[in-house]
LUMTI-191622 format. One record per atom (N, C-alpha, C, O): x, y, z; residue in three letters; atom name. Coordinates in Angstrom, 3 decimals, decimal comma. Layout:
// LUMTI-191622
+----------+----------+----------+---------+-------+
|        x |        y |        z | residuo | atomo |
+----------+----------+----------+---------+-------+
|        X |        Y |        Z |     Ala |    CA |
...
+----------+----------+----------+---------+-------+
This chain:
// LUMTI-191622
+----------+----------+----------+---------+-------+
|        x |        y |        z | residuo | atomo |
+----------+----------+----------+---------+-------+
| -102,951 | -108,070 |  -56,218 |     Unk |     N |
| -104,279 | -107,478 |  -56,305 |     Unk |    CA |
| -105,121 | -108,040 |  -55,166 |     Unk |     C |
| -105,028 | -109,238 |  -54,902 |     Unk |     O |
| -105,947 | -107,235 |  -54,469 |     Unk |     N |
| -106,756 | -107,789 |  -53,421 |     Unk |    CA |
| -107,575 | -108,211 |  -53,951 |     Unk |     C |
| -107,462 | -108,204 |  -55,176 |     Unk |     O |
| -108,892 | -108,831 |  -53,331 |     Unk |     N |
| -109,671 | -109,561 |  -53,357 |     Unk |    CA |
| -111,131 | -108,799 |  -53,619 |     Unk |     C |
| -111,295 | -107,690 |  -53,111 |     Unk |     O |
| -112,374 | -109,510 |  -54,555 |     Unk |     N |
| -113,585 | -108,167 |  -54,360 |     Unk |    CA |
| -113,877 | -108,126 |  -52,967 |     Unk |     C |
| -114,027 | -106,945 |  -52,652 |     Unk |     O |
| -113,980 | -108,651 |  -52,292 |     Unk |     N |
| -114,243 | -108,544 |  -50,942 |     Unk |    CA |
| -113,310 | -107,670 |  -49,838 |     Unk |     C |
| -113,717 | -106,977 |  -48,905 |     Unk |     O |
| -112,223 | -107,878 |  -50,167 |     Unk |     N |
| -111,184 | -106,962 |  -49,740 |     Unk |    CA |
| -111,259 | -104,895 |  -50,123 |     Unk |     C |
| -111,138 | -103,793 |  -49,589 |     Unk |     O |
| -111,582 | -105,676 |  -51,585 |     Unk |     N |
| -111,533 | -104,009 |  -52,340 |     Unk |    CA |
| -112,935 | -103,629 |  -51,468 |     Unk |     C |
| -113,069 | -102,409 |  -51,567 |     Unk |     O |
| -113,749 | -104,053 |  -50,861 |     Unk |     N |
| -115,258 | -103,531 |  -50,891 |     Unk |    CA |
| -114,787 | -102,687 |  -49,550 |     Unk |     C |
| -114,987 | -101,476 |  -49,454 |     Unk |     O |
| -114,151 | -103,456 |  -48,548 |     Unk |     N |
| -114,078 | -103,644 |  -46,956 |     Unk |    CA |
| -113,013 | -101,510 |  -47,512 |     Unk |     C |
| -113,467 | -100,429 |  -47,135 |     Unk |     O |
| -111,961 | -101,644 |  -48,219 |     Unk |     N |
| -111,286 | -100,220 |  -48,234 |     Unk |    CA |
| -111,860 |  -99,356 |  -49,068 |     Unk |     C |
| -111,475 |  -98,192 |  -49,179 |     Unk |     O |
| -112,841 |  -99,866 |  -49,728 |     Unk |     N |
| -113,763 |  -98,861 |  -50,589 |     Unk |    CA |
| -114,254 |  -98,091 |  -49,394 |     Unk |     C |
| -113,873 |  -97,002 |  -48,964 |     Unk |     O |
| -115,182 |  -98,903 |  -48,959 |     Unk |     N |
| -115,976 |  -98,377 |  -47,566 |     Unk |    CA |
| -115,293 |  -97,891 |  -46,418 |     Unk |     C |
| -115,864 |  -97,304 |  -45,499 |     Unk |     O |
| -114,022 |  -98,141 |  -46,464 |     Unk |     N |
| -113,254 |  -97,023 |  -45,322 |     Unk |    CA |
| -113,094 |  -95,592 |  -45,804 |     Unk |     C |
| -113,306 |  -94,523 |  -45,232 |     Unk |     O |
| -112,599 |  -95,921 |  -47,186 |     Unk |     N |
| -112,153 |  -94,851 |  -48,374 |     Unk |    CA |
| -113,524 |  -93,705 |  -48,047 |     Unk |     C |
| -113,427 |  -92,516 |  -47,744 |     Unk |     O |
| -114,635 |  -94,434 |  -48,208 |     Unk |     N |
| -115,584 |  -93,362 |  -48,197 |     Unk |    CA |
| -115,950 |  -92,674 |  -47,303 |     Unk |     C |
| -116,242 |  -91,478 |  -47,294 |     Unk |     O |
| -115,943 |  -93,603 |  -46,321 |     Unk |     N |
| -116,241 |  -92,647 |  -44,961 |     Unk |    CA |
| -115,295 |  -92,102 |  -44,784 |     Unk |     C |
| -115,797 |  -91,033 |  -44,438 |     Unk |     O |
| -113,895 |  -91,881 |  -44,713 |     Unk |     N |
| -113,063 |  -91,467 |  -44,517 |     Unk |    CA |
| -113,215 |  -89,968 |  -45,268 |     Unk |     C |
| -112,947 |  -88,946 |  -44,637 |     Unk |     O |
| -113,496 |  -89,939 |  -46,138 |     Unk |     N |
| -113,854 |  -88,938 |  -47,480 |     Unk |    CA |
| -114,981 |  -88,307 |  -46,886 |     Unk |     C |
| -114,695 |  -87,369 |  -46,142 |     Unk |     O |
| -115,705 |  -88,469 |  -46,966 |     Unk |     N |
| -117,213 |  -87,904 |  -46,476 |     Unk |    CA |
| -116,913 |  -87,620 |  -45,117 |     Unk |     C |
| -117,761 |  -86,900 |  -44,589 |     Unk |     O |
| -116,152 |  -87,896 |  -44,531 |     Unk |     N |
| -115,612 |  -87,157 |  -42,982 |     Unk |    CA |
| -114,666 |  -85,907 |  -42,666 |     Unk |     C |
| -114,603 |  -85,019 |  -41,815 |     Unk |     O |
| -113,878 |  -86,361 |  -43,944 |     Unk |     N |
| -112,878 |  -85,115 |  -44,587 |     Unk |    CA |
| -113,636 |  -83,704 |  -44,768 |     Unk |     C |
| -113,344 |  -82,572 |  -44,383 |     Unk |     O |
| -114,846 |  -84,270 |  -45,588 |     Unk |     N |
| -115,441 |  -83,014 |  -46,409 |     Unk |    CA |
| -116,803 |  -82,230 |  -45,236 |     Unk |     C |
| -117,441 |  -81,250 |  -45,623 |     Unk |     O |
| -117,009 |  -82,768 |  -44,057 |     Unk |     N |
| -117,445 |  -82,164 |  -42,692 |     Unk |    CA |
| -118,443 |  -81,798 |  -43,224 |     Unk |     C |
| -118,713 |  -80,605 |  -43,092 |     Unk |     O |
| -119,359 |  -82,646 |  -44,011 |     Unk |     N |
| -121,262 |  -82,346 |  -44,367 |     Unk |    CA |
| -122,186 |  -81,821 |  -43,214 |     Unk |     C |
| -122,316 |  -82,706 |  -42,368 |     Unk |     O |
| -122,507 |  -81,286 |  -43,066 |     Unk |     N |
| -123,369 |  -80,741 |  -42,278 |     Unk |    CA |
| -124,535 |  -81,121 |  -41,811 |     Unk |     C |
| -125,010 |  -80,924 |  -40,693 |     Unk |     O |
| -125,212 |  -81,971 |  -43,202 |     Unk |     N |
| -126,332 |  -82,472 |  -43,416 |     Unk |    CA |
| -125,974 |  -83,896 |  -44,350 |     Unk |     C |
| -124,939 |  -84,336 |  -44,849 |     Unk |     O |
| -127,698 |  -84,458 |  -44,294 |     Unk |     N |
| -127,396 |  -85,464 |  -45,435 |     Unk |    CA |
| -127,783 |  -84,906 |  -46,865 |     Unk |     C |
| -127,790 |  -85,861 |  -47,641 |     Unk |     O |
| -128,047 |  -83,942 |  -47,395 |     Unk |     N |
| -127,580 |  -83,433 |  -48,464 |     Unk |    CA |
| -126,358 |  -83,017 |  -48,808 |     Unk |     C |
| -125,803 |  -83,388 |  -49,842 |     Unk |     O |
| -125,589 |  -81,804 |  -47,536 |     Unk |     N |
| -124,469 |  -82,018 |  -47,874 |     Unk |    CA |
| -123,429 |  -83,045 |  -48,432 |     Unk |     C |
| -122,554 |  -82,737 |  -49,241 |     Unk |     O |
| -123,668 |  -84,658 |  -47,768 |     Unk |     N |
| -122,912 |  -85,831 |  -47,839 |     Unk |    CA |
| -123,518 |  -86,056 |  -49,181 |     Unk |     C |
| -122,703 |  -86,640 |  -49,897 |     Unk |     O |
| -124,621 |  -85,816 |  -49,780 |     Unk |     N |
| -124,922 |  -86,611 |  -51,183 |     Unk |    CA |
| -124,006 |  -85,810 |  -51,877 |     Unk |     C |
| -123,093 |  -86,321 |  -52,526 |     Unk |     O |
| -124,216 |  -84,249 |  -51,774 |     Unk |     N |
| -123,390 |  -83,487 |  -52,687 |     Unk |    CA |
| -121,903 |  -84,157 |  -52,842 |     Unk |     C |
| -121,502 |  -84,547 |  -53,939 |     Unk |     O |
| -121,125 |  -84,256 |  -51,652 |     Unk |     N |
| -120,012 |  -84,462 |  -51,810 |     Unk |    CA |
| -119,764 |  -85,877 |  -52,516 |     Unk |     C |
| -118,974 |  -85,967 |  -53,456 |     Unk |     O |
| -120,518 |  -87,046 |  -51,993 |     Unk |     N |
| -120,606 |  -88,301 |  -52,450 |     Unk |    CA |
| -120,724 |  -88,044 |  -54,122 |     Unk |     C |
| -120,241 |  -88,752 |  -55,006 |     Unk |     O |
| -121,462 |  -86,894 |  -54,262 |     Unk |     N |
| -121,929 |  -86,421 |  -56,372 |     Unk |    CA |
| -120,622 |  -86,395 |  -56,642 |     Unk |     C |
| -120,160 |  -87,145 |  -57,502 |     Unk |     O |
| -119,671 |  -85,336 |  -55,788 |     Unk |     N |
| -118,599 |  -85,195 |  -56,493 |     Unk |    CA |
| -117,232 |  -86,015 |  -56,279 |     Unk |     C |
| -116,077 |  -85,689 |  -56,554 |     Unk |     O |
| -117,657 |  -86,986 |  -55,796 |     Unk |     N |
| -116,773 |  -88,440 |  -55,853 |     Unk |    CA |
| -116,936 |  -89,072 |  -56,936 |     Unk |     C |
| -115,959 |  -89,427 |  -57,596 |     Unk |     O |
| -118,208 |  -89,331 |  -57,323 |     Unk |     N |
| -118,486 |  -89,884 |  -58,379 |     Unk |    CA |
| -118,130 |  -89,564 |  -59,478 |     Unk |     C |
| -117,403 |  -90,292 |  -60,154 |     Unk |     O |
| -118,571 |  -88,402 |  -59,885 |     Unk |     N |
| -117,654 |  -87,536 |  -60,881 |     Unk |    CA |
| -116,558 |  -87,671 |  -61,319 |     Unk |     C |
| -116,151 |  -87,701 |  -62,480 |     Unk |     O |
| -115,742 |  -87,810 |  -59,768 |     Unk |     N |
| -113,977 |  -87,944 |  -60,482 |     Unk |    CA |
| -113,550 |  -89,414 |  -60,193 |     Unk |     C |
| -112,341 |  -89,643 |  -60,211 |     Unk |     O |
| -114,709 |  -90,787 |  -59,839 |     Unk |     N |
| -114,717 |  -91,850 |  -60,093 |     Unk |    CA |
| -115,195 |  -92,151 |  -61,437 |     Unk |     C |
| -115,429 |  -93,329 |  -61,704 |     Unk |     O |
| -115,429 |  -90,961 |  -62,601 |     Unk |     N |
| -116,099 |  -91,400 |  -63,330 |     Unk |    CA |
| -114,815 |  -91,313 |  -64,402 |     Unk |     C |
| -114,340 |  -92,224 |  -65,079 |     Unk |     O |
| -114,376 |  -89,764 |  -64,317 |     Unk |     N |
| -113,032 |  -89,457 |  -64,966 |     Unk |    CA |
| -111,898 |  -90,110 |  -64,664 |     Unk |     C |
| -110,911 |  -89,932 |  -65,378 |     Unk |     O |
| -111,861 |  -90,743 |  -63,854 |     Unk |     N |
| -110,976 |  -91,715 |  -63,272 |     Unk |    CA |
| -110,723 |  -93,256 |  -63,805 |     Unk |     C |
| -109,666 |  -93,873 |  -63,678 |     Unk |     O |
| -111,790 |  -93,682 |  -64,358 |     Unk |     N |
| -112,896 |  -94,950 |  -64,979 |     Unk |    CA |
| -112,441 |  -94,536 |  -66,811 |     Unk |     C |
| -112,177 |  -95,390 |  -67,656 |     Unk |     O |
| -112,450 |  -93,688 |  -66,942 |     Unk |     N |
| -112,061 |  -92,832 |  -68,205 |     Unk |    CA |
| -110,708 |  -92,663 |  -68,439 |     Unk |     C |
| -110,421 |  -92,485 |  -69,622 |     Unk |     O |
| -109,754 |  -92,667 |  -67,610 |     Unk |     N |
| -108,452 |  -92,897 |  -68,067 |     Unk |    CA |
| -107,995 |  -94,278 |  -67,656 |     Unk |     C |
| -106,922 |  -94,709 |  -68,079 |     Unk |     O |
| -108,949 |  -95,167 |  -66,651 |     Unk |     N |
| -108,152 |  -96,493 |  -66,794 |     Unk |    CA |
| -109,082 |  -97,283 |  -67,871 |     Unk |     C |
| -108,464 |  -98,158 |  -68,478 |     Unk |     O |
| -110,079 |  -97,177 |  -68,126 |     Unk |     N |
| -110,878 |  -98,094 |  -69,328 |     Unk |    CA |
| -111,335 |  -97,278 |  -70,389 |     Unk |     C |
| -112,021 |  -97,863 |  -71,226 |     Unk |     O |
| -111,154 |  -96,242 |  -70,537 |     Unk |     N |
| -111,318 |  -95,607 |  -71,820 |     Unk |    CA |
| -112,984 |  -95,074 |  -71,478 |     Unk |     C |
| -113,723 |  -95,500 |  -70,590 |     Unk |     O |
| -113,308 |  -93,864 |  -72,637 |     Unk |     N |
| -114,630 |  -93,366 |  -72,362 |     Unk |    CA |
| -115,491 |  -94,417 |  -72,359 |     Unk |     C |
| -116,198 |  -94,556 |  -71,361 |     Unk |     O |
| -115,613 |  -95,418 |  -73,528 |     Unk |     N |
| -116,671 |  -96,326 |  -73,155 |     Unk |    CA |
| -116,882 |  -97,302 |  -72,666 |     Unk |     C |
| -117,952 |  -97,897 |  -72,793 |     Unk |     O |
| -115,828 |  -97,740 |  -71,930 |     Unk |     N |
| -115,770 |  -98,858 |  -70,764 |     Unk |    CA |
| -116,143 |  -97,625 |  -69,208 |     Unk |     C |
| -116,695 |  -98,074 |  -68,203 |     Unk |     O |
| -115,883 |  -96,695 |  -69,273 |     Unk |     N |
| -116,176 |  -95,892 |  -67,983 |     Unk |    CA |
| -118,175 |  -95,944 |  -68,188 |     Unk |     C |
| -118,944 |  -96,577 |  -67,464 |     Unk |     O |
| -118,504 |  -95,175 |  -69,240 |     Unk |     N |
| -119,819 |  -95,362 |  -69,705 |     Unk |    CA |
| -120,245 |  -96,717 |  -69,709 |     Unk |     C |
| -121,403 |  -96,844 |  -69,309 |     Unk |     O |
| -119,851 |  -97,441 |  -69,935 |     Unk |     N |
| -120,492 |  -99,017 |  -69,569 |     Unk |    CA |
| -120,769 |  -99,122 |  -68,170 |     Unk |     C |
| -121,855 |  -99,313 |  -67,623 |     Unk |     O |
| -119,459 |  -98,946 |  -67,591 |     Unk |     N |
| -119,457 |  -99,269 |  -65,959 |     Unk |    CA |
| -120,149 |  -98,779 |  -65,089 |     Unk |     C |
| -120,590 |  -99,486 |  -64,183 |     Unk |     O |
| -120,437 |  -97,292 |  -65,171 |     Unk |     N |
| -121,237 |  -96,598 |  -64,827 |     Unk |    CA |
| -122,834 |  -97,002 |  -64,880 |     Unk |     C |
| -123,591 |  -97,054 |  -63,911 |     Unk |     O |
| -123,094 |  -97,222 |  -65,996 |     Unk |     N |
| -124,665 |  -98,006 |  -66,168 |     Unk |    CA |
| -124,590 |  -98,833 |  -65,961 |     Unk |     C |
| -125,724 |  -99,307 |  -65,882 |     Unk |     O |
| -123,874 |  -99,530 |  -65,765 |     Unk |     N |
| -124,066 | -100,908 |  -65,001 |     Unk |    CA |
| -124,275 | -100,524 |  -63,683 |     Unk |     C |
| -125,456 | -100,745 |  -63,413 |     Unk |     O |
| -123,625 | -100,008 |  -62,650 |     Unk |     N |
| -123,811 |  -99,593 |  -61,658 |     Unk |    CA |
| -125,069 |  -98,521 |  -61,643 |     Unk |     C |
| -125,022 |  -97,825 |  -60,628 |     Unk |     O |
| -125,580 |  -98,378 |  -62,041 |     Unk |     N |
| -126,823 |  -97,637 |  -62,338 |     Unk |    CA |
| -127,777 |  -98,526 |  -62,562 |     Unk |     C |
| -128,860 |  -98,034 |  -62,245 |     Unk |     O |
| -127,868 |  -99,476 |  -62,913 |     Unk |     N |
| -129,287 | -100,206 |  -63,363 |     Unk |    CA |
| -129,062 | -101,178 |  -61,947 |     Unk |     C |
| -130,073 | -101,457 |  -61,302 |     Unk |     O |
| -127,891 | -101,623 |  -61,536 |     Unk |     N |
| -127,793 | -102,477 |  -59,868 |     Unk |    CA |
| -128,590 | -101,537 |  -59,522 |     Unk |     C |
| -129,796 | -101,757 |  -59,636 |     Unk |     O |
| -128,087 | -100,114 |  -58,956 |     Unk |     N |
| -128,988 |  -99,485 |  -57,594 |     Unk |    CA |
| -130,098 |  -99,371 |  -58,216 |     Unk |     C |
| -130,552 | -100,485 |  -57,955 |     Unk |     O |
| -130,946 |  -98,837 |  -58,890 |     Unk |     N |
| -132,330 |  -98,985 |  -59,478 |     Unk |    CA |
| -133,103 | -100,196 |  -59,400 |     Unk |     C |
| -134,192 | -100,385 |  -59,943 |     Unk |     O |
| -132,444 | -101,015 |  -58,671 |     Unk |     N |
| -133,302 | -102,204 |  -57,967 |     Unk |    CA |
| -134,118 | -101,787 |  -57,057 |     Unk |     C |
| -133,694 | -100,869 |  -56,355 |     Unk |     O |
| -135,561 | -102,330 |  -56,769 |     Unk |     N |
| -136,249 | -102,056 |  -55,828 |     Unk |    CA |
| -135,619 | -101,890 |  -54,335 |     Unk |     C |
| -135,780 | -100,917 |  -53,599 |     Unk |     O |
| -134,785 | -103,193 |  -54,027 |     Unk |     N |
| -134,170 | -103,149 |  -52,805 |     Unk |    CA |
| -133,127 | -102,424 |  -52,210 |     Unk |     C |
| -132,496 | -102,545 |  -51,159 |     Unk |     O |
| -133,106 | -101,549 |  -53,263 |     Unk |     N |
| -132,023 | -100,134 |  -52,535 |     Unk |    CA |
| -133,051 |  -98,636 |  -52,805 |     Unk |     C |
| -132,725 |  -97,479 |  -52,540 |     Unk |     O |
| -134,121 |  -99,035 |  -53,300 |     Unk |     N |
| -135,178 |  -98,247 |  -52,856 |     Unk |    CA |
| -135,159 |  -97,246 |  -51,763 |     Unk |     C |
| -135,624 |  -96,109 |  -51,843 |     Unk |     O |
| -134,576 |  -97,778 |  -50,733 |     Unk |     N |
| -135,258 |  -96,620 |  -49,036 |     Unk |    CA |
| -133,698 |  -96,827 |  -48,562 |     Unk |     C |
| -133,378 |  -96,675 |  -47,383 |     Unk |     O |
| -132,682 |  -97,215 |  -49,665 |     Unk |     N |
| -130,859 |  -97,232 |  -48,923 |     Unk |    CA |
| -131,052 |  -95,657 |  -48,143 |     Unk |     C |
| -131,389 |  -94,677 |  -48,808 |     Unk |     O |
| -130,813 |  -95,584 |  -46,796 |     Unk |     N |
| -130,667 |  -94,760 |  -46,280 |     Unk |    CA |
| -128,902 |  -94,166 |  -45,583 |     Unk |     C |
| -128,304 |  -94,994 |  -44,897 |     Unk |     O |
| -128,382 |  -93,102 |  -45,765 |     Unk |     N |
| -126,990 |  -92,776 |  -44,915 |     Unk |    CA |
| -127,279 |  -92,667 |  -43,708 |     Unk |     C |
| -128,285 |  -92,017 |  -43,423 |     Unk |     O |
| -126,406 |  -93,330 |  -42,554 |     Unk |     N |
| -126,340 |  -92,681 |  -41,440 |     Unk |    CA |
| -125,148 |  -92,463 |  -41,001 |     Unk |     C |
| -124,066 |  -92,978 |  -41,284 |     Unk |     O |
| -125,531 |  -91,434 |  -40,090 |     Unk |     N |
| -124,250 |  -90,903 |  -39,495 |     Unk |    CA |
| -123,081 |  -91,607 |  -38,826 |     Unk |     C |
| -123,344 |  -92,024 |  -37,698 |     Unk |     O |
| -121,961 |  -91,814 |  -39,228 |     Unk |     N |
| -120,863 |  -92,755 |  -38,876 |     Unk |    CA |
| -120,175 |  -91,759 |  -37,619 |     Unk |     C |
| -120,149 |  -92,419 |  -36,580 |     Unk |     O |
| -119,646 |  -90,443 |  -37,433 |     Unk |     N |
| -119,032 |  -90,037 |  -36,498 |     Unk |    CA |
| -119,923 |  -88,504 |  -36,557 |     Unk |     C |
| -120,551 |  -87,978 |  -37,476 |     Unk |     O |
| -119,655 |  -88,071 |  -35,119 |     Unk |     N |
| -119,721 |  -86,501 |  -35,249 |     Unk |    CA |
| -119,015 |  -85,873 |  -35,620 |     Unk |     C |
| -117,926 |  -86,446 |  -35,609 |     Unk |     O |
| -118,948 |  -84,770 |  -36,048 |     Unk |     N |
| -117,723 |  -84,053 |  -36,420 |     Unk |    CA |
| -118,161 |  -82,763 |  -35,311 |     Unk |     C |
| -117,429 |  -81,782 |  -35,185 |     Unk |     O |
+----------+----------+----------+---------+-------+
């Protein structure tokens, strides 16, 4: 098993990689698609911890970003497409 620090470093390739795949147009486009990552990170969360460990996890990660200091988290553009 890697490391949290490890998992973070291929999360964050994972995503851009993903969000580069899906050729957003805009930064709405990229939220949309980022929505529907989540989604099947959620159903995903749901067959490895069951509905209410996915529902836990999820609000947990929900009450983190609802911190003031991700307030103005802004995307920027990683490549052109």
């Amino acid at each position: 098993m890697v490391t949290p620090d490890q998992a973070e470093v291929i999360a964050n390739k994972a995503v851009e990689d993903y969000i580069n795949a899906c050729k957003p147009q805009s930064i709405e486009d990229a939220g949309q698609v980022l929505l529907k990552l989540l989604s099947m990170t959620g159903l995903a969360l749901c067959a490895a911890r069951g509905q209410p460990g996915a529902v836990a996890a999820i609000e947990s990660v929900a009450a983190h970003i609802s911190q003031e200091k991700y307030a103005r988290a802004r995307l920027e553009p990683v490549r052109q497409h």
